[in-house]
ZAKOLNU-985715 format. One record per atom (N, C-alpha, C): residue number from 1; residue in one letter; chain; atom name; x, y, z. Coordinates in steps of 0.2 Angstrom, whole numbers, plus 2048, in hexadecimal, padded with zeros to 3 digits. Last residue first. Layout:
+-----+-----+-------+------+-----+-----+-----+
!   n ! res ! chain ! atom !  xx !  yy !  zz !
+-----+-----+-------+------+-----+-----+-----+
! NUM !   A !     A !   CA !   X !   Y !   Z !
...
+-----+-----+-------+------+-----+-----+-----+
REM end
This chain:
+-----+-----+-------+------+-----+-----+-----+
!   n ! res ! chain ! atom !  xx !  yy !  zz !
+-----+-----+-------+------+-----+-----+-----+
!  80 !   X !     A !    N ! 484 ! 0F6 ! 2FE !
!  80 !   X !     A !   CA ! 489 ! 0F0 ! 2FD !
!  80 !   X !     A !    C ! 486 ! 0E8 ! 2F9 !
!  79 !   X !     A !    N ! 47E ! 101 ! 2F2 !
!  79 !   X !     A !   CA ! 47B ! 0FD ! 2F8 !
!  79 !   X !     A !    C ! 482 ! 0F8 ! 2F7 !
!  78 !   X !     A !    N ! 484 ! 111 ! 2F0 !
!  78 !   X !     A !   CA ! 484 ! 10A ! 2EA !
!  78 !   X !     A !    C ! 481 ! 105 ! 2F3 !
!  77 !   X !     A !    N ! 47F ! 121 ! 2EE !
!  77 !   X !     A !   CA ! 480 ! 11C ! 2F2 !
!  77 !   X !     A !    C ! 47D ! 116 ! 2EE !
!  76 !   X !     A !    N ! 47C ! 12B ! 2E7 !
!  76 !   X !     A !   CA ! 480 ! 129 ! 2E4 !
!  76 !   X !     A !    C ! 484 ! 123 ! 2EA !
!  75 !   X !     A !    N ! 473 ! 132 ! 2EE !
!  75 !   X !     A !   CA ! 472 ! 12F ! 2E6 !
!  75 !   X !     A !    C ! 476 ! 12C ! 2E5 !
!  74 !   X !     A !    N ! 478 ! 137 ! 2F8 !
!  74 !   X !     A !   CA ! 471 ! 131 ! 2FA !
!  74 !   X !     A !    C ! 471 ! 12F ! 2F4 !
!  73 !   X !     A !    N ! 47C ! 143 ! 2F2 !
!  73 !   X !     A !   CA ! 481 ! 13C ! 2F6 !
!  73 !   X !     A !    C ! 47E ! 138 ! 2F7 !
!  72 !   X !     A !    N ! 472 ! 149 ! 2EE !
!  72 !   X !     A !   CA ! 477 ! 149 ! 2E7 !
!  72 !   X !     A !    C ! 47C ! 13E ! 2EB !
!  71 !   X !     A !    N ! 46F ! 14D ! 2FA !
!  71 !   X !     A !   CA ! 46A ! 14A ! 2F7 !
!  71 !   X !     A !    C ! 470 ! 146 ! 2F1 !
!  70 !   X !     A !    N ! 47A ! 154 ! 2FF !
!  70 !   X !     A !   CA ! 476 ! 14D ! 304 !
!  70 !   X !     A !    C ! 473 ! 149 ! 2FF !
!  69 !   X !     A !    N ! 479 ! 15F ! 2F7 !
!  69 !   X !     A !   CA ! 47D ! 15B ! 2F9 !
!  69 !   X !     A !    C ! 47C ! 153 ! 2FA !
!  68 !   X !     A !    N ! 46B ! 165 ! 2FA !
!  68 !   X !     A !   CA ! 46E ! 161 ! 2F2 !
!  68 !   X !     A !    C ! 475 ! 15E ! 2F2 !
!  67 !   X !     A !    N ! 46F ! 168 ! 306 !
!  67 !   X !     A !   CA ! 46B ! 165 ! 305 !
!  67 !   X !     A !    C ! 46A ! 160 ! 2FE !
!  66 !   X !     A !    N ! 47A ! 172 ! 306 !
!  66 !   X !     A !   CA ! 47A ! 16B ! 30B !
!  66 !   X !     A !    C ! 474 ! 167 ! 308 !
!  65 !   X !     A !    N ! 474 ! 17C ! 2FC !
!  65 !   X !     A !   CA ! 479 ! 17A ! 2FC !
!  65 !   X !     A !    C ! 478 ! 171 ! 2FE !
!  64 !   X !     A !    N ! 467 ! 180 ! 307 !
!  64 !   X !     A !   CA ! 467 ! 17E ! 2FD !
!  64 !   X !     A !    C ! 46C ! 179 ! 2FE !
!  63 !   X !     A !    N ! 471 ! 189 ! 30F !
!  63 !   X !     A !   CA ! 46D ! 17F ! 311 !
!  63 !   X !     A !    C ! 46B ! 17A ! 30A !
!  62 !   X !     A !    N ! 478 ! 190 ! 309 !
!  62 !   X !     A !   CA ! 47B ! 18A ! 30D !
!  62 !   X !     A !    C ! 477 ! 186 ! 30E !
!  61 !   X !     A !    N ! 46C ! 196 ! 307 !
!  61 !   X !     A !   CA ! 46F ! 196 ! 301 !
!  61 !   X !     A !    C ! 473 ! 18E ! 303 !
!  60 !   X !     A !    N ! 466 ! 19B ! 313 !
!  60 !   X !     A !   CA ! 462 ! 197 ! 30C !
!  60 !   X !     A !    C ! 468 ! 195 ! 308 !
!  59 !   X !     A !    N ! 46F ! 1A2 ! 318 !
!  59 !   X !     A !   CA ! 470 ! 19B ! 31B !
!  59 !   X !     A !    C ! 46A ! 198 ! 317 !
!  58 !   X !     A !    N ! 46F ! 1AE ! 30F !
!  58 !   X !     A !   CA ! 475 ! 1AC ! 30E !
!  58 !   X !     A !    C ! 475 ! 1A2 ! 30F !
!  57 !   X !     A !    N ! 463 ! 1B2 ! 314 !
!  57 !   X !     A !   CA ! 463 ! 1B0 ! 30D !
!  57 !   X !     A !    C ! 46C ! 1AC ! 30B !
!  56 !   X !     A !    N ! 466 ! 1B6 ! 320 !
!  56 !   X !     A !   CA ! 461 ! 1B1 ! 31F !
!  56 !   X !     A !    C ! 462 ! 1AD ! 318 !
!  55 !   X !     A !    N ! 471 ! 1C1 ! 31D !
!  55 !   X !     A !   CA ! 473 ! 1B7 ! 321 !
!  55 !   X !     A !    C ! 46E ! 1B5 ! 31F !
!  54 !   X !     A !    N ! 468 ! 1CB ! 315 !
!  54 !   X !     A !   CA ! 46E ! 1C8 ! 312 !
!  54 !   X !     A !    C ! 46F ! 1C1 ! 317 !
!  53 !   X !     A !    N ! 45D ! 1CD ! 322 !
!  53 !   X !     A !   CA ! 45D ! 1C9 ! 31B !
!  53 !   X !     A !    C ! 462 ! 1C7 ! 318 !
!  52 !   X !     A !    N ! 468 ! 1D2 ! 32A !
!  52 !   X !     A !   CA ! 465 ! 1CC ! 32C !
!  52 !   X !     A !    C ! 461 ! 1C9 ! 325 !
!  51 !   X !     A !    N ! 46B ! 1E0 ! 320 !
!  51 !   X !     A !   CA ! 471 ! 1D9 ! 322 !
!  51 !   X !     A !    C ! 46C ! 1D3 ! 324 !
!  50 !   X !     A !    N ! 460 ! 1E6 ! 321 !
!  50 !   X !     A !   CA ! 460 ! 1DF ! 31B !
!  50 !   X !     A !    C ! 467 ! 1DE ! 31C !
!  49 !   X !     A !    N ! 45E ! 1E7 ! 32E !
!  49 !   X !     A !   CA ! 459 ! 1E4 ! 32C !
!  49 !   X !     A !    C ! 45C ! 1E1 ! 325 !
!  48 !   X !     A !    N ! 468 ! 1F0 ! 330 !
!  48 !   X !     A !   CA ! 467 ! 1EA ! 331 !
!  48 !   X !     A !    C ! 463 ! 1E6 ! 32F !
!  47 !   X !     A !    N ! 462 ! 1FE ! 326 !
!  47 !   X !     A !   CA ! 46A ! 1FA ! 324 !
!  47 !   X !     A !    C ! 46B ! 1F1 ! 328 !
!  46 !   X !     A !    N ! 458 ! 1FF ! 32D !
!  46 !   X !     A !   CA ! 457 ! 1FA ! 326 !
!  46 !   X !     A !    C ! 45C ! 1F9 ! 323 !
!  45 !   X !     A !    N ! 45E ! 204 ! 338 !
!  45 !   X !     A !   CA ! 45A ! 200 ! 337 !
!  45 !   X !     A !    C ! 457 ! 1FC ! 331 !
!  44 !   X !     A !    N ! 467 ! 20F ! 333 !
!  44 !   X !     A !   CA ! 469 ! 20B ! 335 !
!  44 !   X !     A !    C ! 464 ! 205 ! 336 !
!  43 !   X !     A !    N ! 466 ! 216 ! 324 !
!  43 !   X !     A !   CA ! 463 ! 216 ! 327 !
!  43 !   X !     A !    C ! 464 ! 20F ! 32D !
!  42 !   X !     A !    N ! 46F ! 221 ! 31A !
!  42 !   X !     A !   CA ! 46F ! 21D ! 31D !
!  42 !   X !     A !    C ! 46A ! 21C ! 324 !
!  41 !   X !     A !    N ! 46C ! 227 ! 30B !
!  41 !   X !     A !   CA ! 46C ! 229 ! 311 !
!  41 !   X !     A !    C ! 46A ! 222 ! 314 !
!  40 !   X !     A !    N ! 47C ! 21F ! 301 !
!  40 !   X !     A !   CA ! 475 ! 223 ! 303 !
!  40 !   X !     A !    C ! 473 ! 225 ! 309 !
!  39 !   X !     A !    N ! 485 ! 215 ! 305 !
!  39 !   X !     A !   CA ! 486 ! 21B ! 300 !
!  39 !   X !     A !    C ! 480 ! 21F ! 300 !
!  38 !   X !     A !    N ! 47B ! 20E ! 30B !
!  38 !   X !     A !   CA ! 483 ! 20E ! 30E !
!  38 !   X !     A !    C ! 485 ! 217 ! 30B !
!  37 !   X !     A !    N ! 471 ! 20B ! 305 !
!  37 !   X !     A !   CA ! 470 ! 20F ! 30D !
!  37 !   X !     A !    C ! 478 ! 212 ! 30E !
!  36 !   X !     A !    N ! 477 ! 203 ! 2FB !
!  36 !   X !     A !   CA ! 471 ! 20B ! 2FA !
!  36 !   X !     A !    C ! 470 ! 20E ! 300 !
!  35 !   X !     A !    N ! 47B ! 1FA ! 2FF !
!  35 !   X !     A !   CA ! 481 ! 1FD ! 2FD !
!  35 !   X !     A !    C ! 47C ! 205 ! 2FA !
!  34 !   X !     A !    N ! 46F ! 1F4 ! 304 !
!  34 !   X !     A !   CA ! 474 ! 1F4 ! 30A !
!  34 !   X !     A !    C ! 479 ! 1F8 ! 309 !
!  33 !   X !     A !    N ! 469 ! 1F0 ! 2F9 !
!  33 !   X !     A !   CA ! 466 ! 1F7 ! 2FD !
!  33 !   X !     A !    C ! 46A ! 1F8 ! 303 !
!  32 !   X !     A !    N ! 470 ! 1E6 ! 2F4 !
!  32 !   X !     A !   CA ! 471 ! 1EE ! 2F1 !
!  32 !   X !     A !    C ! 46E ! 1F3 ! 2F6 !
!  31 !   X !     A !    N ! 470 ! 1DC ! 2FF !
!  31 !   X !     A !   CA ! 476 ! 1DE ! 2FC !
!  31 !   X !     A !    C ! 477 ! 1E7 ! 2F7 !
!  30 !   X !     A !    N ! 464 ! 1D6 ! 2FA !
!  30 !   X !     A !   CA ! 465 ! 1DA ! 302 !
!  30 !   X !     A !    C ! 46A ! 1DE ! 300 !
!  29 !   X !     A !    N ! 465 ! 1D2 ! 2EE !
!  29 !   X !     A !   CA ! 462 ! 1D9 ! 2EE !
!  29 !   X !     A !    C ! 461 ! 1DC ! 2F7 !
!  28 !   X !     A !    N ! 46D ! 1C9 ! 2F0 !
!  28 !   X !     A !   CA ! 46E ! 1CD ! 2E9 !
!  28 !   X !     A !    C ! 46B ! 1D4 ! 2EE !
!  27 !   X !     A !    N ! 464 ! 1C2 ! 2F8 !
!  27 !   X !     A !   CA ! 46B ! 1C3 ! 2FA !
!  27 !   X !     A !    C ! 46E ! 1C8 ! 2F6 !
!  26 !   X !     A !    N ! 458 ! 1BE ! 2F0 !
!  26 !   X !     A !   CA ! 45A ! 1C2 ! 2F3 !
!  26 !   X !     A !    C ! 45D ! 1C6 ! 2F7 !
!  25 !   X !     A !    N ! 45D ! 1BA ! 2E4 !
!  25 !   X !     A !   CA ! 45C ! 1BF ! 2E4 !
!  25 !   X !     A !    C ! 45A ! 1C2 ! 2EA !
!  24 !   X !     A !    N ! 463 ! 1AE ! 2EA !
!  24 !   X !     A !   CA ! 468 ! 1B3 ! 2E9 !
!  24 !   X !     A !    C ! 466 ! 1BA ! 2E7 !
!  23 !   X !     A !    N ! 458 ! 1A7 ! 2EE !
!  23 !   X !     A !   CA ! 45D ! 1A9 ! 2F5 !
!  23 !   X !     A !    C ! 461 ! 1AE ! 2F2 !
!  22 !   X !     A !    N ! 452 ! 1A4 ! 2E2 !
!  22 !   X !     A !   CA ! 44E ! 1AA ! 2E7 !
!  22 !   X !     A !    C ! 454 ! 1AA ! 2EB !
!  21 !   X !     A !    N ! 45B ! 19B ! 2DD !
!  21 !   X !     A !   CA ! 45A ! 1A4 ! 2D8 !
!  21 !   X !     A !    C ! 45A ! 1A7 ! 2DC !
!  20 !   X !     A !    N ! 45B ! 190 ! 2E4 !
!  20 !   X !     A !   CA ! 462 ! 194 ! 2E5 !
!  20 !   X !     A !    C ! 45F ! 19B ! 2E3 !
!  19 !   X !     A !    N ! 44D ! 18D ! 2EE !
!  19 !   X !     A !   CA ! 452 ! 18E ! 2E9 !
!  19 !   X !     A !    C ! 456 ! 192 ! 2E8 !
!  18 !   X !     A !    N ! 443 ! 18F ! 2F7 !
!  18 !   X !     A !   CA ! 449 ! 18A ! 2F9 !
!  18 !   X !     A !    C ! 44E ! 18B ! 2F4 !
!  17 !   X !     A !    N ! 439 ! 193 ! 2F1 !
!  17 !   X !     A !   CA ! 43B ! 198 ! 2F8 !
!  17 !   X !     A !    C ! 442 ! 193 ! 2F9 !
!  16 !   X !     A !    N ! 438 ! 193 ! 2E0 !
!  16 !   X !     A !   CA ! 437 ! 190 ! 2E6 !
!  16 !   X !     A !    C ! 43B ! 195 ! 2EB !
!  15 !   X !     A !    N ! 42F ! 19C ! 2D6 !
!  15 !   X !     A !   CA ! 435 ! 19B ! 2D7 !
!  15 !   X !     A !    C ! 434 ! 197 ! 2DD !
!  14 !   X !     A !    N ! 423 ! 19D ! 2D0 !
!  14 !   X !     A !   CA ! 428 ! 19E ! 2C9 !
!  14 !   X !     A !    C ! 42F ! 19D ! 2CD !
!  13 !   X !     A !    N ! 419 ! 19F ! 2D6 !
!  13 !   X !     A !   CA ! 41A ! 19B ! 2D5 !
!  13 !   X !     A !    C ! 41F ! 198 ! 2CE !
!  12 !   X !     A !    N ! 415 ! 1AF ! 2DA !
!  12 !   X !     A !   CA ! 412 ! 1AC ! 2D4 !
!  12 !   X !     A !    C ! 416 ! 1A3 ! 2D3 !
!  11 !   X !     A !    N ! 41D ! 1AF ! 2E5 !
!  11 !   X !     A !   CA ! 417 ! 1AE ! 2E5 !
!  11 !   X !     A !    C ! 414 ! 1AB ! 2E0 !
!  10 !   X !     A !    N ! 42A ! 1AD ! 2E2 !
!  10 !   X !     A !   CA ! 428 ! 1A9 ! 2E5 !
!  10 !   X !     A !    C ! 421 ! 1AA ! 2E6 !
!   9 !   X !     A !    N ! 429 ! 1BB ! 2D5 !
!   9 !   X !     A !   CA ! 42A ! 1B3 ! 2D3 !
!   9 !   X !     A !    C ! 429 ! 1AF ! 2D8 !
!   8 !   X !     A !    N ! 428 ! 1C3 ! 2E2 !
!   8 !   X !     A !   CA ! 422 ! 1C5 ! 2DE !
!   8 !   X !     A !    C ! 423 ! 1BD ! 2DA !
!   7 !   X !     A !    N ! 435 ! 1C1 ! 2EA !
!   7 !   X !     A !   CA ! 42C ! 1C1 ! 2EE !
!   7 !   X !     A !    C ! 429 ! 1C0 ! 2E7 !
!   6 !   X !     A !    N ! 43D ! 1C7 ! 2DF !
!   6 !   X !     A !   CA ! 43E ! 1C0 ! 2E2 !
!   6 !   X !     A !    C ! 437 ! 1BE ! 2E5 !
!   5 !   X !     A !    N ! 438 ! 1D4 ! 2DD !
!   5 !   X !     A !   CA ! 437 ! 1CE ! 2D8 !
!   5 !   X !     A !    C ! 438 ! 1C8 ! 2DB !
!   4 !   X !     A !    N ! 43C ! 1DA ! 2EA !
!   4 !   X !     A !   CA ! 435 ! 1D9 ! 2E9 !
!   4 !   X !     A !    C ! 434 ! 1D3 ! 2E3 !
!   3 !   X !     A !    N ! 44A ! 1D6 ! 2EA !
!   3 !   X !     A !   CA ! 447 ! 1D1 ! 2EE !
!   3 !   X !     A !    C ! 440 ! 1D4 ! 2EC !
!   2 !   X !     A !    N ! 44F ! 1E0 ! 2DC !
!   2 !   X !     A !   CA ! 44F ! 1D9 ! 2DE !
!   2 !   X !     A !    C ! 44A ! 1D4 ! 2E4 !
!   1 !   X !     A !    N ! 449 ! 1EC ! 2E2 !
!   1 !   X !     A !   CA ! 445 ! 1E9 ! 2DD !
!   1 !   X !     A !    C ! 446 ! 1E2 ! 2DD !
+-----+-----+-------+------+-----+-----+-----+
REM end
């Protein structure tokens, strides 16, 4: 339900695809259906499929990151 509401907000335009919410919803929700195949009937191909979304969503997050970084550091540059 996580990663459908994440889709549903970035369509409606209520969440951007570069933002921290959406990478965590859904890393959050790669994360449950991973722990619902595990403990459920496991099903090996949509067990990888949402690891690969879990990294995807992971290096959204890392790049967010590096990127508000850079920006935050470009701010704070005094000209000599």
């Amino acid at each position: 339900m996580l990663v459908l509401l994440a889709f549903l907000l970035l369509q409606a335009h209520k969440l951007h695809g570069n933002g921290l919410i959406y990478q965590l919803m859904n890393v959050l929700g790669a994360i449950g259906v991973m722990l619902s195949l595990l403990f459920g009937s496991f099903n090996a191909s949509a067990f990888f499929m949402q690891v690969a979304w879990l990294l995807i969503g992971i290096f959204g997050i890392a790049r967010g990151m590096r990127i508000r970084r850079e920006a935050r550091d470009k701010g704070r540059y005094i000209a000599p």
